[in-house]
C-alpha positions in Angstrom: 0.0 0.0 0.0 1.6 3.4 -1.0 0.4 6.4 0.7 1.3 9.8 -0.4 3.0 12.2 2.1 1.1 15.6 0.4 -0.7 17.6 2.8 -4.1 17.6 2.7 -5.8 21.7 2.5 -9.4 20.7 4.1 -10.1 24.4 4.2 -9.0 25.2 0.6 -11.4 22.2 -0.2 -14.3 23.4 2.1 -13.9 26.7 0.8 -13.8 25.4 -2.6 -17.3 23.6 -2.1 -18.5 26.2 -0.2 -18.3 29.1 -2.9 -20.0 26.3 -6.0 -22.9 28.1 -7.5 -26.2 26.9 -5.5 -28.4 24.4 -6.7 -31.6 26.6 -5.8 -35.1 26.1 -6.9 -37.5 28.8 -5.2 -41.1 27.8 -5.5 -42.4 30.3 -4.4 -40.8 32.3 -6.8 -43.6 34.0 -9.4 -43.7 36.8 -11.7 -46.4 39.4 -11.7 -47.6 42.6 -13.9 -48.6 45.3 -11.4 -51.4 47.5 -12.3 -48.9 50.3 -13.0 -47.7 47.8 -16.3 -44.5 46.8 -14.1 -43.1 43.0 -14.1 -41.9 42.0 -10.5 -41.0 38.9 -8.9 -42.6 37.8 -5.4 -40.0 36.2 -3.3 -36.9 36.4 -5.5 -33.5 35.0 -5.0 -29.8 36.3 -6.2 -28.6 33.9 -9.1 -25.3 34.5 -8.0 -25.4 33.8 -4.4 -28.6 32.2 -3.2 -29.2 35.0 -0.8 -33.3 35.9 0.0 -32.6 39.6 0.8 -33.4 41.3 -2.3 -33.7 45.3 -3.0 -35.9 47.2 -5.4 -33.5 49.5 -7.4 -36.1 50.9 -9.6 -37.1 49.8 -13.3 -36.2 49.6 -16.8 -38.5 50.3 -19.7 -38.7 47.5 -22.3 -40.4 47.4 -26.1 -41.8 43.4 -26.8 -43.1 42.9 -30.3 -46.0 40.1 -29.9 -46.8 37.2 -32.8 -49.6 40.4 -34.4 -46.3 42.0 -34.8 -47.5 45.1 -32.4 -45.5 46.1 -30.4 -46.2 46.8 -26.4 -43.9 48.9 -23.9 -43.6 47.5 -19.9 -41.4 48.0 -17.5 -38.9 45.5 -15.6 -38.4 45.6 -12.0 -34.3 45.5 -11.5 -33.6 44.1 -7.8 -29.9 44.0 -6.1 -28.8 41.2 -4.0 -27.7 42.9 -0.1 -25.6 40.0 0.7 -23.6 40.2 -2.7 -24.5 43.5 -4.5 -25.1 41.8 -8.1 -27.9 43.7 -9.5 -30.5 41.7 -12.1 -33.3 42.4 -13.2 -33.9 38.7 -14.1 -34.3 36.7 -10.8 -35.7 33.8 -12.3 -35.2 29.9 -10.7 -32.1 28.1 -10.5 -31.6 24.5 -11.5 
């Protein structure tokens, strides 16, 4: 039996593991248009991080052309993460 005399970093390893992106599927997670023509998520979650506390950092203004070919303006709720500081406007579910 050989065994190998290299040290063994457990905290370069559970550090490693630790900072993987999350596996995260929020089902409470859904999308809804306000009456003021603003899309917002209830309960959303940082892509990046996992992290539930979420910020409102006001919204974007978006054109979307439908299959009738006319084309409809709404705005996007953007959101920043507190625990991280990404900011998205897309907090949608992990897998």
């Amino acid at each position: 039996m050989i065994f190998l005399k290299k040290k063994i970093d457990y905290e370069k390893i559970i550090s490693e593991r630790l900072n993987k992106s999350p596996n995260i599927e929020n089902t409470n997670q859904k999308l809804f248009l306000d009456e003021n023509n603003i899309f917002s998520y209830v309960n959303p979650i940082c892509q990046v991080c996992g992290a539930h506390k979420i910020i409102k950092k006001g919204t974007i203004t978006k054109n979307k052309q439908n299959i009738n070919g006319k084309t409809t303006e709404f705005k996007e709720q953007q959101y920043q993460c507190k625990k991280c500081g990404k900011k998205n406007s897309e907090y949608t579910i992990i897998h």
